[in-house]
N, C-alpha and C positions, 0 to 999 in steps of 0.2 A: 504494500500500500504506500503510495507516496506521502509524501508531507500534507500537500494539497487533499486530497482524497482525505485525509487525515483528517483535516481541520473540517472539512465536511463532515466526517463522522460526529464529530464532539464539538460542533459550533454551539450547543443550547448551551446559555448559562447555568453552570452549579453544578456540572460533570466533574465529578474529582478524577484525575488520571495520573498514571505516575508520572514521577518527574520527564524520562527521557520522551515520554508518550505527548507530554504539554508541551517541553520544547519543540519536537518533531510541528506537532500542531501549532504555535506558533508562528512558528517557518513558514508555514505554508499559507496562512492566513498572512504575513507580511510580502510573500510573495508573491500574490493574486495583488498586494494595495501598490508594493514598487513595479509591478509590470505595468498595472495599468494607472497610474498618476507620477511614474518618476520619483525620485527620492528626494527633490525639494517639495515637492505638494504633499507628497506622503505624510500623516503625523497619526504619531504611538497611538491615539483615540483613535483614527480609521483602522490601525491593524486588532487594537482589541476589539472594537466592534466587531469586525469584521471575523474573529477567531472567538467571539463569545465568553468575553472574559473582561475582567475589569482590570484597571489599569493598574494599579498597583501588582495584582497579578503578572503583568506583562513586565514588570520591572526588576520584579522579582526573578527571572529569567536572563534579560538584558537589560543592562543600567541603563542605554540609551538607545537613537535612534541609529547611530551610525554603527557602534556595535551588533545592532542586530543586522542590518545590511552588511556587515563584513562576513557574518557568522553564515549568512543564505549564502553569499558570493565564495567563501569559502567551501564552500558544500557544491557550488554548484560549477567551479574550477577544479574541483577534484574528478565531479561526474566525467567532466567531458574530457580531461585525460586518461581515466580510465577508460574513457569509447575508444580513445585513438590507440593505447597500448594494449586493447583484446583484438582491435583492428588490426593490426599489425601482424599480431600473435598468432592471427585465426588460418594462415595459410603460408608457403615456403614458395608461391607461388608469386613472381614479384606485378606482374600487371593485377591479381585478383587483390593484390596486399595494398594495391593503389586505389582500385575499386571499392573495399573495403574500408580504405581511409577516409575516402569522399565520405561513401556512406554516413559514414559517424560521424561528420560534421552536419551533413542532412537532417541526420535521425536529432542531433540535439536539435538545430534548428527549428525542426519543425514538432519538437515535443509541446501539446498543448499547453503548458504551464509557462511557456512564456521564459522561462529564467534565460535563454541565450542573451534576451536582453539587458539583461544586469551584467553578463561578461563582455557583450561586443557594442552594447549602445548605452552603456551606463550616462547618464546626466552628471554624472560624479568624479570624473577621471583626472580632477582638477585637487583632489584628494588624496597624498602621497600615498596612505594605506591600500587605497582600491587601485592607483594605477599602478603599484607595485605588485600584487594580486591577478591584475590583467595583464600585465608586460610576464610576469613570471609562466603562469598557465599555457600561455602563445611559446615563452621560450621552452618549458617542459615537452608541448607537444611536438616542436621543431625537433629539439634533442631526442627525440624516439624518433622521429621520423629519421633523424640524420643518422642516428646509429646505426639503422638497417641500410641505409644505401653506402653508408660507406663500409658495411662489412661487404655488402657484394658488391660494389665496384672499384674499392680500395683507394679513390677517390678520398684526398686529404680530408680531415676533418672543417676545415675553414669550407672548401667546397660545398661539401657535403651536406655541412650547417645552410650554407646560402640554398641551395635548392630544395631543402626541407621547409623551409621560412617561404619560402614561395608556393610548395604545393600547399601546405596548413593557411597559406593566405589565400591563395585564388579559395579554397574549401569555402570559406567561412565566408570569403564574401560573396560569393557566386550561390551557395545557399542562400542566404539571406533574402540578396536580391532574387531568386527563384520564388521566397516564401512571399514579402512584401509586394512582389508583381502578379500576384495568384496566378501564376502562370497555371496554360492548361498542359503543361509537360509534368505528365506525371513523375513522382520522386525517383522511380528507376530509372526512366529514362532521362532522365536532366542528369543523374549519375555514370548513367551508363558512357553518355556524348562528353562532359566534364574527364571521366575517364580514359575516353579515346582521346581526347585533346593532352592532358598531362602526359598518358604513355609513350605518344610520338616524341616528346621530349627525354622522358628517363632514358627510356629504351635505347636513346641513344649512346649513352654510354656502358661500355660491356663489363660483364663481371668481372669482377677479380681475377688478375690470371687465372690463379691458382684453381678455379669455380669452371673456368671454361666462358664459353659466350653467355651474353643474359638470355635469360627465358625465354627459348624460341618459341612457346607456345601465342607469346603477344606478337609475334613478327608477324 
């Protein structure tokens, strides 16, 4: 059950639940009021409302507003590294590992709960704590990406890093603008073309001696 789905659960006032079960629900009741009003319009009375609790209860949790937004955007920089490093993980296969990567930028993007927007369109970024938290998350997923291409193409790490930083970026914003455009290309195939477009480029460079040529299955 998500956060969100959570706070649904136990929106009525006067549900005692245990601690980590109000936090979760919290979260998730802040995270429906910062998707949809931005984190300056936001304020602790629309998230308690909103999560069915009164305010001192909510404070009781998070001393303030900004700590509760670090504490979702924590939770929600971790999600999306974890997509790209089972992405990775899920095949030895390097065009499907490419396909696969797209995917999980898609898949957060287009989770109804909205949180990509607190990672990639925060109103906040002008906030050492949160651009430090969004610069970090983009470099973690780059460093996975860059690990596997420079174990198979041997390909310096400075390389390596630079063309990881490019496909996690076309990802993220090429999703985006997929989701905000309601495009009528459905998610596979906006992934699938996205896909054909990046692999013409990896592809070009061959694996590791040692590995042989890259994956003739994408040629």
């Amino acid at each position: 059950m998500t956060a969100i789905e959570q706070t649904e659960a136990a929106r009525p006032r006067g549900t005692r639940l245990p601690r980590r079960a109000r936090r979760n629900q919290l979260l998730g009741a802040a995270q429906e009021v910062f998707v949809a009003q931005g984190y300056h319009s936001a304020a602790m009375d629309d998230i308690a409302e909103r999560a069915g609790v009164s305010k001192p209860v909510l404070y009781q949790h998070f001393p303030g507003k900004l700590e509760l937004y670090l504490a979702l955007l924590d939770q929600h920089c971790e999600a999306l590294l974890q997509a790209v490093r089972t992405a990775l993980a899920s095949t030895t296969d390097n065009k499907l590992r490419v396909e696969a990567t797209m995917d999980a930028y898609f898949a957060y993007v287009e989770d109804e709960g909205g949180a990509f927007r607190l990672v990639f369109e925060s109103d906040l970024t002008n906030e050492p704590a949160v651009r430090e938290r969004v610069d970090r998350v983009s470099l973690q997923c780059a460093e996975a990406i860059s690990d596997v291409i420079a174990e198979d193409t041997g390909l310096s790490k400075d390389e390596s890093m630079l063309l990881a930083v490019g496909l996690g970026g076309v990802s993220q914003v090429v999703a985006r603008y997929w989701l905000s455009s309601e495009s009528a290309i459905p998610r596979d195939k906006a992934v699938a073309l996205l896909t054909s477009l990046a692999w013409r480029g990896i592809a070009g460079f061959p694996l590791h001696p040692a590995e042989g040529q890259l994956s003739a299955e994408g040629h």
